[in-house]
Phi, psi and omega in degrees: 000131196292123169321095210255103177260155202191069157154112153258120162182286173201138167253141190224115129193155225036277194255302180332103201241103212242147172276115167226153178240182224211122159193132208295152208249348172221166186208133178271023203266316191303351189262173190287106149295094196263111189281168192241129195224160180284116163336291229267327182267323185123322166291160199274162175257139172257138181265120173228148191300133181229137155303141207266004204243344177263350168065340162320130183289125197262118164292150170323313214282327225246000185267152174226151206245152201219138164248142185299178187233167204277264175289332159163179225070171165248151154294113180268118160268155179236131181336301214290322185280318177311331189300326206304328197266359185286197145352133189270325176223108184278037189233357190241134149233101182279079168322087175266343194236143157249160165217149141359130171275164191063009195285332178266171179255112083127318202278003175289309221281162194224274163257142131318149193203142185251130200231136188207157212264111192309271137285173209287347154302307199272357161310286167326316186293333181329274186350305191286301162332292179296320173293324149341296157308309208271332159299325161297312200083059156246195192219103211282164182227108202225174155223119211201148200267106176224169188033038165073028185190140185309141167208149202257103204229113158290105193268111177256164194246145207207118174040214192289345189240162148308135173250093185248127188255174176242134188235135192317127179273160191276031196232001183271323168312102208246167216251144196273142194281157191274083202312123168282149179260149130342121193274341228232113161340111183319160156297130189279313154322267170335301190296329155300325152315269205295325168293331198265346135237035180277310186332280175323312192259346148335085198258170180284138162291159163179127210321333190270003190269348168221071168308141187271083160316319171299308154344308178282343146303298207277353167257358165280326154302268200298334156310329163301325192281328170289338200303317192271348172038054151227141208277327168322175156274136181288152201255147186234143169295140166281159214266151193280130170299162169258114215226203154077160179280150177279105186259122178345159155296308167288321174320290196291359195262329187272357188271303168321301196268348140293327167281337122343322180276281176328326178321000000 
């Protein structure tokens, strides 16, 4: 699969200086898209901005982006002032900050970014930077304007290349819930039961473990259906209720670990 980069532009810190380019580390492209089309003719439907109180189609040039006000009304901003207040330059990801590597924790990360060095001038310094980290074991803290918007971006250091994630700002971020506990001392059994089937069902990762099973139906409903060029519907069987009484956890786990014994 051909490299699809969507960002140029320079890694900087301090004197150092390398031309790298951004390319996203995951992708949706394999999946099934579906267009929204008119029944009766057959053609795609197009969506346009309408005014909500004249029902009317709003041109490009008259939409403007607004924040609500408190008693009423909007506040208007114009493009050119949201641009005023970003980044002086979106073209640099300039390393000013370090952290510990592995120090944030997971619910920070946001996107994956494969981040390499454009050419063979800028390689070396590209090296020195990433070795540099990895030699501290740290993790660089930049900020840079991708998907039309400012982001607070982590640089890890990963084999021959950088690992740049785009990271959750903290107001995105919600405060973590408390678990209820148990009043009462686990049972030591049941907890031996269940480490012995965490154990038993413990597999190597691998890319297929988390296969989009519906994708893969859905792209076989459609093969089936050119196969067969008939324009009807398909008739799908109904999906079965989940039915039946709700069974304890301890119940079945003491039932499992008596037929064990008996064993």
């Amino acid at each position: 699969m051909p490299r699809h980069v969507f960002w140029k532009g320079h890694l900087r810190l301090s004197l150092v200086t390398a031309a790298v380019s951004l390319t996203p580390a995951t992708t949706e492209s394999a999946k099934v898209r579906f267009h929204i089309l008119n029944r009766k003719t057959g053609n795609r439907v197009e969506s346009h901005y309408a005014d909500s109180t004249t029902h009317r189609r709003v041109a490009d040039k008259n939409q403007v982006k607004g924040f609500p006000k408190e008693d009423s009304g909007f506040v208007l901003l114009e493009d050119d002032e949201i641009d005023a207040v970003g980044l002086e330059s979106t073209k640099t990801i300039d390393i000013q900050t370090f952290v510990p590597a592995g120090s944030i924790d997971w619910i920070w990360y946001d996107r994956p970014h494969f981040l390499k060095p454009e050419d063979k001038i800028g390689a070396e310094a590209f090296g020195v930077i990433r070795d540099a980290m990895r030699a501290n074991n740290v993790s660089g803290i930049a900020r840079l304007v991708i998907y039309r918007r400012e982001h607070a971006v982590l640089l890890e250091p990963a084999g021959n290349g950088i690992i740049l994630w785009t990271l959750h700002y903290a107001d995105e971020v919600r405060e973590s819930i408390d678990t209820l506990e148990p009043k009462k001392k686990l049972d030591s059994d049941l907890l031996s039961l269940m480490e012995k089937r965490i154990e038993e069902n413990t597999i190597a990762w691998k890319p297929s473990v988390t296969q989009d099973k519906v994708q893969k139906k859905i792209k076989a409903l459609l093969k089936s259906k050119e196969k067969s060029k008939t324009s009807s519907k398909s008739k799908s069987s109904p999906a079965k209720k989940s039915g039946g009484n709700v069974i304890n956890i301890m119940d079945a786990l003491k039932k499992s670990l008596a037929s064990e014994k008996r064993g």
